[in-house]
C-alpha positions as CSV (number, residue, x, y, z in Angstrom):
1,X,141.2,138.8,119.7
2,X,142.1,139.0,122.9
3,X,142.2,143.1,123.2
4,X,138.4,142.8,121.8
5,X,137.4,139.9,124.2
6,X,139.0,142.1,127.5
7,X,136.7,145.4,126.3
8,X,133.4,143.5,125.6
9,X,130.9,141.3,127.3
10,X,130.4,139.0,124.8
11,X,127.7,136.1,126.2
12,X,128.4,133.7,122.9
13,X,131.6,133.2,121.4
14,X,132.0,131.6,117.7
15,X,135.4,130.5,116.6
16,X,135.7,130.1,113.0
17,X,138.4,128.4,111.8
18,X,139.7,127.1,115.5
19,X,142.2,125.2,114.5
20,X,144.2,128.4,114.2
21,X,144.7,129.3,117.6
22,X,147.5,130.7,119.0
23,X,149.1,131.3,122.6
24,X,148.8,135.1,122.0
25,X,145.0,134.3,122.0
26,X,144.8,132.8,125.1
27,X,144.5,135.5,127.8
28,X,140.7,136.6,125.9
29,X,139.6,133.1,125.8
30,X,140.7,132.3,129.5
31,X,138.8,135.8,130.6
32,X,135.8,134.5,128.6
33,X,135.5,131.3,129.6
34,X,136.1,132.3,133.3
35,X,132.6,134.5,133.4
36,X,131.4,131.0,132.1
37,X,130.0,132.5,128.7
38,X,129.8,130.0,126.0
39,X,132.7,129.5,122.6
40,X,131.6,127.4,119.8
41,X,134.4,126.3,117.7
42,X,134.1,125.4,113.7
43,X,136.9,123.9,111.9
44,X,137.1,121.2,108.9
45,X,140.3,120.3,109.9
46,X,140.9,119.8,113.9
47,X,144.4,119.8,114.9
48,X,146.4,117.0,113.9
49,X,148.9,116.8,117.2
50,X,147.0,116.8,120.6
51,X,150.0,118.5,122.3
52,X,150.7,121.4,119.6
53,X,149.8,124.8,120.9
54,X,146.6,124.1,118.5
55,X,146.1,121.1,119.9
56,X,145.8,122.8,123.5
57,X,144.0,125.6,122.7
58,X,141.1,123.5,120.9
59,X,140.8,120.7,123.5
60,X,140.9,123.7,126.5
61,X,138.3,126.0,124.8
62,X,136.1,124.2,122.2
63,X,136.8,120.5,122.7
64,X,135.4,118.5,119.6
65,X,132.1,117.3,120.3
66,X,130.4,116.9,117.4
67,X,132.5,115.3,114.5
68,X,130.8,115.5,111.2
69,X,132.7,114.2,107.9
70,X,132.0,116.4,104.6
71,X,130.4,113.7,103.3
72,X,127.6,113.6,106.1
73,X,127.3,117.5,105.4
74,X,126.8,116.9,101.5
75,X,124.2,113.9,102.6
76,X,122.5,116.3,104.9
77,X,122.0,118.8,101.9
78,X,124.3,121.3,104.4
79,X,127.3,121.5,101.5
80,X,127.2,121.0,97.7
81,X,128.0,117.5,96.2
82,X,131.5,117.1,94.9
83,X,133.4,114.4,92.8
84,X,137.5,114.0,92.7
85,X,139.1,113.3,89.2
86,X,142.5,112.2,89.8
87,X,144.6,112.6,86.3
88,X,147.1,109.6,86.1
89,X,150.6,111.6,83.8
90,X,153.9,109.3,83.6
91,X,157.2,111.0,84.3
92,X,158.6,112.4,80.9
93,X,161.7,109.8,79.6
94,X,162.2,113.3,77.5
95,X,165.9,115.1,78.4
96,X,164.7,118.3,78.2
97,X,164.8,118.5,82.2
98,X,167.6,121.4,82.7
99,X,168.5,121.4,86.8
100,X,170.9,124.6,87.7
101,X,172.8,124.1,91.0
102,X,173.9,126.5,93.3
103,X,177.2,126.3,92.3
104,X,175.4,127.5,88.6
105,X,176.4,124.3,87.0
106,X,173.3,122.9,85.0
107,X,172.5,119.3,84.4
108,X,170.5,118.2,81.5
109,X,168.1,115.4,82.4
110,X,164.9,113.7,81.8
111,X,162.0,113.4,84.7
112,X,162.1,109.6,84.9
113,X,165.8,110.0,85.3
114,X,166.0,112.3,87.9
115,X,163.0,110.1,89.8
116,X,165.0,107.3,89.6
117,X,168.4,109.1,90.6
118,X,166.2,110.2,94.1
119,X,164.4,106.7,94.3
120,X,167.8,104.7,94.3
121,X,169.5,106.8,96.9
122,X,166.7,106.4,99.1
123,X,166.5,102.5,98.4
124,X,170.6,102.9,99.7
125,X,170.1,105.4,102.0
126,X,172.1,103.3,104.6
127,X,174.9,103.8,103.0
128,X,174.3,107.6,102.0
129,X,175.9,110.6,103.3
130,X,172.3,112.3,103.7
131,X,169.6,111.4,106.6
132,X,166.5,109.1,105.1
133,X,164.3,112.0,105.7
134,X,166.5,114.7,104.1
135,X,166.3,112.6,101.1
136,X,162.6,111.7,101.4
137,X,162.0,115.5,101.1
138,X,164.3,115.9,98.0
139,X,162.8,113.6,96.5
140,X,160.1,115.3,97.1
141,X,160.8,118.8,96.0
142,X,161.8,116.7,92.8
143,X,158.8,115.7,92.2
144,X,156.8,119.4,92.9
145,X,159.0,120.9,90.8
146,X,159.0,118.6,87.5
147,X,157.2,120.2,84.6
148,X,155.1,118.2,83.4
149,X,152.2,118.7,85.4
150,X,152.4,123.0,85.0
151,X,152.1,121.5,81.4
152,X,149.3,119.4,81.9
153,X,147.3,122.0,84.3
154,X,147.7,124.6,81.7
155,X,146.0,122.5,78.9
156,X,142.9,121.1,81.4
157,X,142.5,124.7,82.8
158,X,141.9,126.0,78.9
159,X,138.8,122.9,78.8
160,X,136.9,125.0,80.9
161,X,135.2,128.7,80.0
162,X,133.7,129.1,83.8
163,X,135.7,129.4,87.1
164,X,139.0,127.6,87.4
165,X,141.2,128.0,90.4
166,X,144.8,126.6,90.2
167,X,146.3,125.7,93.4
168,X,150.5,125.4,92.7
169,X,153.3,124.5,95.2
170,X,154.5,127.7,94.7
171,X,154.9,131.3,93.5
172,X,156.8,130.7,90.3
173,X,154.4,128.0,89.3
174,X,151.8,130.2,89.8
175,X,152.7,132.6,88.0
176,X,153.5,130.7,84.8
177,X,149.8,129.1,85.1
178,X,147.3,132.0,84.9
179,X,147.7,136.1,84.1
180,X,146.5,136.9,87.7
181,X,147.8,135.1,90.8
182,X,147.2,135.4,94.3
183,X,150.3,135.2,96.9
184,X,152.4,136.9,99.1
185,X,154.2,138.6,97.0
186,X,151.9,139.7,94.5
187,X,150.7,143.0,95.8
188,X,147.2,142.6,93.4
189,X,146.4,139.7,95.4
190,X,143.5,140.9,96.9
191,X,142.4,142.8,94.0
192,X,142.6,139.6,91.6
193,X,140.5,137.7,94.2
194,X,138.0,140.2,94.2
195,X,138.1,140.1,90.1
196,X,137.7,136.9,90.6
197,X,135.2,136.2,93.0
198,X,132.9,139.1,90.8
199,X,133.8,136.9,87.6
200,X,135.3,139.3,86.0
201,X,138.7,137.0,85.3
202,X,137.9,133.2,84.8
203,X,141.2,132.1,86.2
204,X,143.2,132.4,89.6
205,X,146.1,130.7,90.6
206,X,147.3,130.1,93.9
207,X,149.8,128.5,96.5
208,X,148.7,128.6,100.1
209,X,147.0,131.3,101.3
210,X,143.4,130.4,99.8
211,X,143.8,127.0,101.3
212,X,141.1,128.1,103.9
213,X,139.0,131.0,105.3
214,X,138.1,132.5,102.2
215,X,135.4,132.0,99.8
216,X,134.6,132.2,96.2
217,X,131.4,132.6,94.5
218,X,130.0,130.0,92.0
219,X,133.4,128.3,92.0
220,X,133.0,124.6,90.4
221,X,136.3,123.5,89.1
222,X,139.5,123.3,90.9
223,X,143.2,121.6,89.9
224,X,145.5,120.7,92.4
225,X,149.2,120.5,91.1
226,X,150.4,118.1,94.0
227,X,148.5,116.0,96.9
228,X,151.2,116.2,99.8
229,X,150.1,113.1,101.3
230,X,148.6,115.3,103.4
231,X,144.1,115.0,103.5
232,X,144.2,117.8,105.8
233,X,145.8,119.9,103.4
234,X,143.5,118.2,100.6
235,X,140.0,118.9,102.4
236,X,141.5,122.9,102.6
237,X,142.1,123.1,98.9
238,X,139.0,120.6,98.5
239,X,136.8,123.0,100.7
240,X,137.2,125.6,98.6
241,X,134.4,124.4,96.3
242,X,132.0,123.5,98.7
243,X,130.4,126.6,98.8
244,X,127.8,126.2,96.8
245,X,124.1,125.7,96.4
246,X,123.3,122.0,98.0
247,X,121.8,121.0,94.5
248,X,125.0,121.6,92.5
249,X,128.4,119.7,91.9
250,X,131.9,120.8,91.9
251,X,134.9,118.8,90.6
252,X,138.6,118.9,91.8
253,X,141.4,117.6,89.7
254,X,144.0,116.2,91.1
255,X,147.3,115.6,89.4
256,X,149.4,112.1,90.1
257,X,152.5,111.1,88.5
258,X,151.9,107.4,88.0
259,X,154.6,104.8,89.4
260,X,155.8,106.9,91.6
261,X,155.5,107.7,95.8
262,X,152.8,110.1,94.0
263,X,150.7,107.6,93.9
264,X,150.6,106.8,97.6
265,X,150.4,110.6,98.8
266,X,147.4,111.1,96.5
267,X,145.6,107.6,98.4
268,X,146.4,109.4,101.6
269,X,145.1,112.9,101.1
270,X,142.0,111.4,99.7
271,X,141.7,108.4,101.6
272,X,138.7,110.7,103.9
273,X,136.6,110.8,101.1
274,X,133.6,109.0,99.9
275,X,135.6,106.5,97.4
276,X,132.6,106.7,95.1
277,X,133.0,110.2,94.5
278,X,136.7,109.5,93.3
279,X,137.7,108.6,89.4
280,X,141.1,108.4,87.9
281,X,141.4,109.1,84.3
282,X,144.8,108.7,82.4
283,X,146.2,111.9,81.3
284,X,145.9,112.7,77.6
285,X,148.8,114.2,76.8
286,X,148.9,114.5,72.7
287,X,147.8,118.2,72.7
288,X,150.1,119.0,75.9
289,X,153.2,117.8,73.9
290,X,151.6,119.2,70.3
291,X,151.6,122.5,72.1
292,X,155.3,122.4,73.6
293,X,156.1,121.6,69.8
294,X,154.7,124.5,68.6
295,X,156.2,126.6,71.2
296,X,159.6,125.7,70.7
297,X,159.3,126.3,67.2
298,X,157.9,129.7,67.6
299,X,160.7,130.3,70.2
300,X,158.7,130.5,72.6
């Protein structure tokens, strides 16, 4: 950006996405705003840390002046409606859980096990050998990586015959979710978006990278595998289906293990949304297991 800003004269400058800024973007920016020409910057998520290189750049070159919630957009007929259907699943008492360690030892265990394994060494984590935070992220990582919601997602994406987008917490997952996936490593990433966005494939699943900046035609349903706690990361996935006509309604699923910190990092990644758009439904999970039945008796 800055290469192009130092061999134009550009009188208007509009920053999509701000929040991205980086250092390397600085020298165009400084040049611009020096011949006092104007920069507009539009992001749904502002930088979280006022002294991050983000936070610099924004509050140097397009401090926030206007701050205007999704849900003032929707009511302003500016985006499309939305509602949030959070899907309540328990942890599986089932000890089909097989964990491989690095030294290639396997452990056979059940989710509710290995939840409760994570959850009593942080309740002790005085007396533990690992920091609090280390084990506050492996507990974490425990519960991305349990099963039971790649199980679930799979059955709730086949409910649908229009549009589904999968967003997974990673590139495995993703790939066990939908026939064509969109990540780093896939090299038909960008033609399985553009598949997708024609609507000539009816599924897509993804980790990060269609968090933001893109968009996708006539896209109403989205699942999303795991909150983060995080309602900046939420409102990216979320924003990904408010794209379309003001008179229609998309609807995000959103997958919770119940009685678990799950609960809490769902409250927080939707705690910026109108709470009236938000229902929680308890996971029906006779056809998920029915299904896994009949898979391992086919040897699947």
């Amino acid at each position: 950006m800055s290469k192009t800003l130092g061999n134009g004269q550009y009188h208007k400058l509009y920053l999509d996405e701000c929040h991205a800024l980086k250092d390397s973007h600085e020298p165009g920016l400084k040049a611009h705003a020096a011949r006092k020409k104007s920069i507009l910057g539009l992001t749904g998520t502002p930088p979280a840390q006022a002294n991050s290189e983000k936070g610099r750049l924004v509050a140097t070159y397009c401090p926030i002046l206007i701050d205007y919630t999704t849900d003032e957009a929707v009511l302003a007929g500016l985006l499309n409606d939305y509602r949030l259907v959070v899907h309540r699943l328990p942890l599986s008492a089932v000890r089909d859980y097989q964990i491989t360690f690095k030294s290639g030892s396997q452990l056979t265990t059940s989710e509710r096990e290995n939840y409760h394994y994570w959850s009593t060494r942080l309740a002790n984590a005085a007396q533990d050998s690992l920091p609090v935070e280390t084990l506050r992220i492996l507990r974490m990582q425990a519960l991305m990586n349990y099963p039971s919601k790649g199980h679930y997602m799979r059955h709730l994406a086949n409910q649908f015959t229009e549009k589904v987008l999968l967003f997974t917490c990673n590139q495995q997952q993703a790939e066990q979710q939908a026939d064509h996936t969109y990540h780093s490593k896939n090299k038909n990433s960008q033609t399985n978006l553009a598949k997708f966005n024609a609507g000539e494939i009816q599924r897509l699943a993804c980790v990060a990278q269609l968090s933001e900046g893109i968009n996708i035609p006539n896209l109403r349903v989205g699942i999303i595998w795991h909150a983060f706690g995080n309602e900046r990361k939420a409102a990216q996935r979320i924003g990904r289906l408010l794209r379309l006509n003001p008179d229609e309604t998309a609807t995000v699923h959103l997958l919770l293990y119940q009685d678990t910190i799950d609960e809490h990092w769902v409250a927080q990644a939707l705690a910026a949304f109108d709470s009236t758009k938000v229902s929680y439904v308890d996971a029906d999970l006779s056809q998920v297991v029915a299904n896994k039945v009949a898979q391992v008796s086919s040897g699947v």
